[in-house]
C-alpha positions in Angstrom: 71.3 157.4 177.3 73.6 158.0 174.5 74.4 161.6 173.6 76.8 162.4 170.5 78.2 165.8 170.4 80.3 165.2 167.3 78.3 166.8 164.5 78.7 166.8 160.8 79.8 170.2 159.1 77.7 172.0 158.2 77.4 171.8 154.7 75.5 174.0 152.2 72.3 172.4 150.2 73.6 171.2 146.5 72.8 173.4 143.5 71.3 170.2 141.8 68.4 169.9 144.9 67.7 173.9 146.2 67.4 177.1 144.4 69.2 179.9 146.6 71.3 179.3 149.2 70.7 176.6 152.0 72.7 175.4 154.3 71.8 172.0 156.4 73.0 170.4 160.0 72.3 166.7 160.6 71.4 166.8 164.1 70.2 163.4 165.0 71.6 159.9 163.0 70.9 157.0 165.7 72.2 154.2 165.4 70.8 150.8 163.8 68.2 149.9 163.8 67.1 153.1 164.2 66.4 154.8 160.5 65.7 158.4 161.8 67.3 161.3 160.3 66.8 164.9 161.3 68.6 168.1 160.0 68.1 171.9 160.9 67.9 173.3 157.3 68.5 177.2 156.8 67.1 178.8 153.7 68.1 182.3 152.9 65.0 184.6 151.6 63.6 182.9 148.3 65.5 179.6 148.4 63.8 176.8 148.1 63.7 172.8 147.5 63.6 170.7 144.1 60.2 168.6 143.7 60.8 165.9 146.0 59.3 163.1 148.1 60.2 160.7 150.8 60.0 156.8 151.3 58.2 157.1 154.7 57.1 160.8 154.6 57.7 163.8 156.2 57.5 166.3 159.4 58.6 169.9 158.9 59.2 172.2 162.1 59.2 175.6 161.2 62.2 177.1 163.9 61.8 180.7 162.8 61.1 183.0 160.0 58.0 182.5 157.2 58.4 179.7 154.4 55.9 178.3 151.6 55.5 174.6 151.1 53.5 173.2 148.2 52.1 169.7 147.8 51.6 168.6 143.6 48.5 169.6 142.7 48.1 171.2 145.7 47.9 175.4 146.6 51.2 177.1 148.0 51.1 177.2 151.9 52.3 179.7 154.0 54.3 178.0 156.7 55.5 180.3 159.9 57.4 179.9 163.1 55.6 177.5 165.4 54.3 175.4 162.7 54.4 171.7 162.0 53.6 170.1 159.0 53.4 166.3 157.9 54.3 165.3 154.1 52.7 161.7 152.9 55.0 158.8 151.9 56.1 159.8 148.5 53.9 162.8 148.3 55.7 165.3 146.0 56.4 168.5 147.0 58.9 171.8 147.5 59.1 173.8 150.5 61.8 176.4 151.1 61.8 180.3 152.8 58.9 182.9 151.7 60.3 185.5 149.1 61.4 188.3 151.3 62.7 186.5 154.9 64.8 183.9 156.3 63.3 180.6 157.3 64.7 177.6 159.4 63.4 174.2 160.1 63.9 171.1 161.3 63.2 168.5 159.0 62.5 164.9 160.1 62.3 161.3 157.7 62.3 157.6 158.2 65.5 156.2 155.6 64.1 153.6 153.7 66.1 150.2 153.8 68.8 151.0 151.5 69.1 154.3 153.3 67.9 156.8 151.5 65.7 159.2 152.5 64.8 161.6 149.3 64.2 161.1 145.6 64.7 164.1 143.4 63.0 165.7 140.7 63.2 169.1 139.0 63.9 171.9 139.9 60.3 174.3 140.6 59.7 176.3 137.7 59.8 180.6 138.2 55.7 180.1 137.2 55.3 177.7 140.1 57.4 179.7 143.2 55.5 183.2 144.5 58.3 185.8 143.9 
C-alpha cells in the first residue's frame, strides 16, 4: 500500500472555467499507469462550471450542500448530499452549487493519453443557470 500525504495547495477554480468562486483539492494522482484523478471541489452559493466534457467521462459525489448539474440538451438537475452521478465520455455539461447554498463534491475522471482530463467551452449563459 502506498499512501501520499503531500497534497497540492489548494488552489481556487480559474475565472476562464467557473463562474463564482471555487476552490479545488487534488486528492488522489496515482502513479503510472494509473490515469485516475480525483479532486474535492468547493463551490460557494451560485458558482458554477464552464460547458465542459471529459475524455473518459465522469462520476460526481455530492459531499454536502445542494448543486444543479445540466447535461446539453438536457433539463437542469438538482443534485444533493448523498448523490452520485455519472457524465458520458464527452457529454457536455455544467454543474456547480444551487443558487442560495454551498455545495462540495468529489469529482472523479480517467486522463486521456496525453493527460488531460477536460475540454473547455463557454462559459453558461445568465438564461441557461436558475438564479
Amino acid at each position: 500500500m502506498h499512501i501520499t500525504s503531500k497534497r497540492p495547495d489548494t488552489q481556487q477554480g480559474p475565472a476562464d472555467n467557473f463562474t463564482g468562486t471555487v476552490w479545488l483539492d487534488e486528492v488522489a494522482v496515482p502513479e503510472s499507469p494509473s490515469r485516475l484523478r480525483m479532486f474535492n471541489v468547493h463551490f460557494a452559493p451560485g458558482a458554477h462550471t464552464a460547458w465542459h466534457r471529459h475524455p473518459h467521462g465522469q462520476v460526481l459525489h455530492v459531499l454536502e450542500g445542494e448543486g444543479l448539474v445540466r447535461r446539453k440538451g438536457g433539463d437542469v438537475e438538482a443534485i444533493r448530499a448523498g448523490d452520485t452521478v455519472w457524465i458520458e465520455p464527452g457529454e457536455w455539461h455544467w454543474h456547480g452549487a444551487a443558487p442560495r447554498t454551498f455545495m462540495t463534491h468529489l469529482a472523479v475522471v480517467e486522463a486521456a493519453e496525453d493527460g488531460t482530463t477536460t475540454e473547455w467551452d463557454t462559459h453558461v449563459g445568465s438564461d441557461e443557470y436558475p438564479a
